[in-house]
N, C-alpha and C positions, 0 to 999 in steps of 0.2 A: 518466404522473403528472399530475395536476391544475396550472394553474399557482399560481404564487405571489400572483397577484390572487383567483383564485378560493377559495382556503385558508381553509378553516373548523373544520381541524382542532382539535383542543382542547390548545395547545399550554403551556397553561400548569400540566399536574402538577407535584405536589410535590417528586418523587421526586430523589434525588441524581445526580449525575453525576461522572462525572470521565473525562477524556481520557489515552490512553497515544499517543505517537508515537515509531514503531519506527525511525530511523534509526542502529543499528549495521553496517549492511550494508557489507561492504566493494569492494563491484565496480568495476569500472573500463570501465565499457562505455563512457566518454566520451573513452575512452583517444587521445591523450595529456595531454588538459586535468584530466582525471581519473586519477589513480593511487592505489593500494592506499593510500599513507597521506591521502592526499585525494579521497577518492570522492566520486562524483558527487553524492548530496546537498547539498554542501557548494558548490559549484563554478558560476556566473554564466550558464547560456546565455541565455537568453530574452532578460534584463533584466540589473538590477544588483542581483538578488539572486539567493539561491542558492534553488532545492526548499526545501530546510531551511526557511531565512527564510521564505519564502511558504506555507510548508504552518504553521506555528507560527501566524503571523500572522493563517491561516484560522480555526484550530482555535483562537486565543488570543479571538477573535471573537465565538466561541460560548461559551466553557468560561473560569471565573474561574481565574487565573494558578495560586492557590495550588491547581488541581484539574487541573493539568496536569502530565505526568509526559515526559520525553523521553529513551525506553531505548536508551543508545547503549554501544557498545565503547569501553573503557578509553581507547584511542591517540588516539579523535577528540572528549573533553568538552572539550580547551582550545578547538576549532574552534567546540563548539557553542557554548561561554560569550563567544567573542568573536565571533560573528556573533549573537546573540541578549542583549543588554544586561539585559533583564529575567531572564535566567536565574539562580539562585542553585544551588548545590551540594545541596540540598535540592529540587529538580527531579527531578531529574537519578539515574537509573536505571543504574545501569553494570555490564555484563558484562564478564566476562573477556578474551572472542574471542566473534565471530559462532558463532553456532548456528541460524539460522534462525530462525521467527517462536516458533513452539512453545515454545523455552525463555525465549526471551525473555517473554513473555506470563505463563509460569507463574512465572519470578523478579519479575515485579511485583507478580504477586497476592500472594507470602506476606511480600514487603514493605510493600504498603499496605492487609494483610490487617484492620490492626490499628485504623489510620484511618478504611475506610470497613464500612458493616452490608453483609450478606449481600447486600440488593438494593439495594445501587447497580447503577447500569448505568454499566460499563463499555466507554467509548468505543474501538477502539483503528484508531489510523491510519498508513498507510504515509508515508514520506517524500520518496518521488520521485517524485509524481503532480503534475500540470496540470490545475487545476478551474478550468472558467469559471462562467458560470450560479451567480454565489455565493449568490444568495437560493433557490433552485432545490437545491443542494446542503443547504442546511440544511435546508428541509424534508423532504429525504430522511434525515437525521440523525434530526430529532421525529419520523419516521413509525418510523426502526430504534429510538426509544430506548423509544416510546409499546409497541408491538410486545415489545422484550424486558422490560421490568417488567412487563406486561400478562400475557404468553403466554408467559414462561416458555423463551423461543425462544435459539438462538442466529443473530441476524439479520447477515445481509448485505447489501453494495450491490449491486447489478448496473446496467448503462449499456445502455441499447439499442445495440447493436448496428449503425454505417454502413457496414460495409465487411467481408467473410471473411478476419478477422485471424488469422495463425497463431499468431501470439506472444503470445495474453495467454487466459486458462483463463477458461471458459464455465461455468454455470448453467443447467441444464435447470429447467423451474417447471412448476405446474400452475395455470392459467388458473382455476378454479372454486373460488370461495369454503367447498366445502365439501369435507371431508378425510376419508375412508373410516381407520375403524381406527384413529386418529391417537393414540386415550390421553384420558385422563379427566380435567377441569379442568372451571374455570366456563363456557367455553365447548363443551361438546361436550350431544353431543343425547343422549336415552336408550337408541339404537343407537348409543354409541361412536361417532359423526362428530362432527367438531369443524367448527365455523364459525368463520372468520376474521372480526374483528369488523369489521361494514360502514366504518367510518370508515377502519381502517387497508385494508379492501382496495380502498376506495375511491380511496385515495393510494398505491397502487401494491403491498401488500405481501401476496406469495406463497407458498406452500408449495413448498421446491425437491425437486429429486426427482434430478438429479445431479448430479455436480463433472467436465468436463472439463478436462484441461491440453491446453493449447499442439497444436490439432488440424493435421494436413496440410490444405493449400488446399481439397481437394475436400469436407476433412468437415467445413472449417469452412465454405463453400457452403451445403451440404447443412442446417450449422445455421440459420444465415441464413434459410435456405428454410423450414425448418420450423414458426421463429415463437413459437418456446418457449424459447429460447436466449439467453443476455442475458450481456455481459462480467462478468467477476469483477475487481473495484475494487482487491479487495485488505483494506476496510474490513468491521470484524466488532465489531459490538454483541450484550452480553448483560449480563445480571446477576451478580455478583461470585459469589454460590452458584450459580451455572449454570453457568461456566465453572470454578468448582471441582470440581462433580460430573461434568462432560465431560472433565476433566484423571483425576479418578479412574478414569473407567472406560476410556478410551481411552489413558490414557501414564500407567498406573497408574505403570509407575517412577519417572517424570518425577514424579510427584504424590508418590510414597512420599520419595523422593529430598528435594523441598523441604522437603517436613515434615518433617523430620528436620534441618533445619539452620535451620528458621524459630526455632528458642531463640536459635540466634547471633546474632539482628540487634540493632543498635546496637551490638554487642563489635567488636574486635577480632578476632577471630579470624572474623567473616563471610566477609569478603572472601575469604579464606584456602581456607570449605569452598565459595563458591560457584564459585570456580577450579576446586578439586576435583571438582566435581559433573560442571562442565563439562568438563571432560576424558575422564570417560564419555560422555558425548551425543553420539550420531549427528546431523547437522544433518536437522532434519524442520520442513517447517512446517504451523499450524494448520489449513491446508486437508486436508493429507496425513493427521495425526494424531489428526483432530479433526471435522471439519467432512463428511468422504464419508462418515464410521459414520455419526455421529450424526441420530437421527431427526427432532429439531425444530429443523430449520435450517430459517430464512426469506429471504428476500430481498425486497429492495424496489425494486421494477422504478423505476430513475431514464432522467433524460433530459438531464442537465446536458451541459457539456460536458467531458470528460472525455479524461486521456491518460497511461498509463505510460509514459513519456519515457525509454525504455529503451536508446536509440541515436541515431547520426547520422543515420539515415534519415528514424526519428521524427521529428527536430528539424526535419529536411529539410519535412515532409510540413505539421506546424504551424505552419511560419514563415510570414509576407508576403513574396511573391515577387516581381524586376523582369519585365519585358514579354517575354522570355527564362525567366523558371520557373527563375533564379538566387537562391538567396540567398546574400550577399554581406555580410559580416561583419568591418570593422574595415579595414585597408589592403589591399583588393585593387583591380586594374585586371581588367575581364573585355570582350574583346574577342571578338565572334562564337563567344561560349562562351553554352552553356543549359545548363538543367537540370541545376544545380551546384551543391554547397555549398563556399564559402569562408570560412576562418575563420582570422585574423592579426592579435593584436594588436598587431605593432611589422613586421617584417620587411614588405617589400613583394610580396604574392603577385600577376603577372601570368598570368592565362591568354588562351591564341588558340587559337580556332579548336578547342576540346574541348567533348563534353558529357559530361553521367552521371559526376561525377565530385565525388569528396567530399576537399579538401586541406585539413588542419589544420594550423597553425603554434603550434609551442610555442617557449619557451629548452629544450627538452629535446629534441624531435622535431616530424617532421612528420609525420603521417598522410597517406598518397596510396592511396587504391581507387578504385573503381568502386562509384557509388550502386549500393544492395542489397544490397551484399555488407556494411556497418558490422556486422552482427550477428556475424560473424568476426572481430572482433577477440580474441576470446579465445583464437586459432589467434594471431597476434602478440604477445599476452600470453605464451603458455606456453615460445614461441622465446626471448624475451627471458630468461625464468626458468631456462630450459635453457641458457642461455649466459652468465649469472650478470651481464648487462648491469645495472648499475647506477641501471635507468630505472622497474624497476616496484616 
């Protein structure tokens, strides 16, 4: 993508916006600083603010307050309301229990069906990502927003690619501006190919062509290698009627389902059937449901800096390290120990003479592995849950 000096995009359309940020999630991969009523979103590593706080504050940056929406589960709005000052109850999007992205996304649309026209474009963002490169990331934004008013698309981010990550779902693209077969609009030619307009493919935006998840080391290599492959962010822009009609033909239920209870909103009795709905719903998300059918998914090849901060390891990997490849967090003493993470804020954690090793200190627990292995915790999670331990 072009830089932010060189930018000549035409950033100033008329068209409307508005931002969704999806933090209902309930995981605990930060476990033990994180737990099931206080997930990780929520919860201080980096800094002295939480994901939440910093992804808001991103997204509050871009998108005027009253055009921000933050769709979270019932048990965690007191958290959001009191880590986020500006919040008001009219924000604020609330599900019953986690369902994944999928239903989450479709209870927004028939609630702020009403507020915005057909083509707004619809921003929506995850909650527990790490974005550097902030001017760098916005323009990847005007590239997805210009792209879905324009084309009709349902666009995505994708991040180049440093390293054959296993744990985050890949984008296959296609490199050439022009689209075999692609379907009939202002941009396609009079054989059916569509051109992607010079400006947006100029600033990085592609035709993708598949959705991988979460590959083994060798085929995520192998993507690496191949040069077509790019992270999946997470982040998904499209127009309010596009992802209405992609809800229709892909989770028709899910589509039949809202409309059918969109008379109840403002009553009483909402909350009530959107419980109900929910209690049918399989957890799916929009990548799953939505996004491998559908034919006009775009992606916009980014370069920021970028991180799903999905574990101990992760934190491990983007912290500032001492002269030892330790990072050392709050009261520890680390003697002829590397390649460590330590993390206490009151008790006194000393190590000697260990490396490869990740200690967490809580008033609850301690966490003690072996760097690499943090993605297991959900093997500690389910013991805890099977022994009715009063921790998660």
């Amino acid at each position: 993508m072009k830089s932010q000096e060189d930018n000549n995009l035409d950033r100033s359309s008329n068209y409307k916006k508005t931002a969704l940020i999806l933090a209902g999630a309930s995981d605990s991969k930060f476990w033990p600083r994180s737990t099931k009523k206080y997930p990780e979103q929520f919860i201080c590593l980096l800094e002295d603010t939480s994901l939440f706080q910093k992804t808001f504050k991103l997204i509050n940056s871009k998108f005027d307050l009253e055009n921000i929406r933050i769709v979270i589960n019932d048990m965690y709005k007191d958290i959001a309301l009191e880590q986020i000052n500006e919040l008001k109850d009219e924000f604020i999007i609330i599900e019953p229990f986690p369902r994944h992205t999928a239903p989450a996304i479709g209870l927004s649309l028939i609630i702020l069906d009403e507020k915005y026209s057909d083509d707004t474009v619809f921003c929506i963002f995850p909650s527990d990502q790490y974005v550097k490169n902030i001017e760098e990331f916005y323009l990847s934004i005007d590239v997805a927003c210009q792209a879905a008013y324009l084309l009709n698309g349902l666009i995505t981010i994708g991040i180049e690619p440093t390293r054959p990550e296993t744990h985050y779902g890949y984008i296959q693209y296609n490199e050439n501006n022009v689209i075999k077969n692609y379907g009939s609009n202002q941009y396609s030619q009079a054989d059916n190919n569509f051109i992607i307009p010079e400006e947006l493919f100029k600033y990085g935006l592609r035709k993708s062509i598949n959705f991988a998840e979460k590959p083994d080391k060798i085929t995520a290599q192998r993507f690496i290698e191949s040069g077509d492959f790019i992270w999946n962010s997470g982040i998904l822009v499209a127009r309010k009627d596009v992802l209405f009609n992609a809800f229709e033909k892909f989770l028709n239920y899910h589509y039949e389902q809202f409309r059918s209870i969109q008379k109840f909103i403002g009553t009483k009795e909402f909350n009530e059937e959107v419980t109900r709905l929910y209690k049918t719903f399989n957890k799916i998300s929009v990548d799953y449901g939505i996004l491998e059918s559908a034919e006009n998914v775009f992606v916009v090849k980014s370069t920021f800096s970028w991180t799903d901060l999905n574990d101990w390891d992760e934190l491990y990997r983007i912290s500032l390290k001492d002269a030892l490849d330790n990072v050392l967090m709050g009261n520890i003493i680390a003697i002829d120990s590397k390649n460590s993470l330590a993390i206490s804020d009151d008790k006194l954690i000393a190590m000697l003479g260990i490396d490869d090793i990740v200690v967490v200190n809580t008033d609850n627990a301690i966490l003690l592995c072996k760097r690499g292995e943090t993605r297991r915790i959900d093997e500690i999670l389910e013991f805890i849950k099977k022994k009715n331990i009063p921790l998660y």
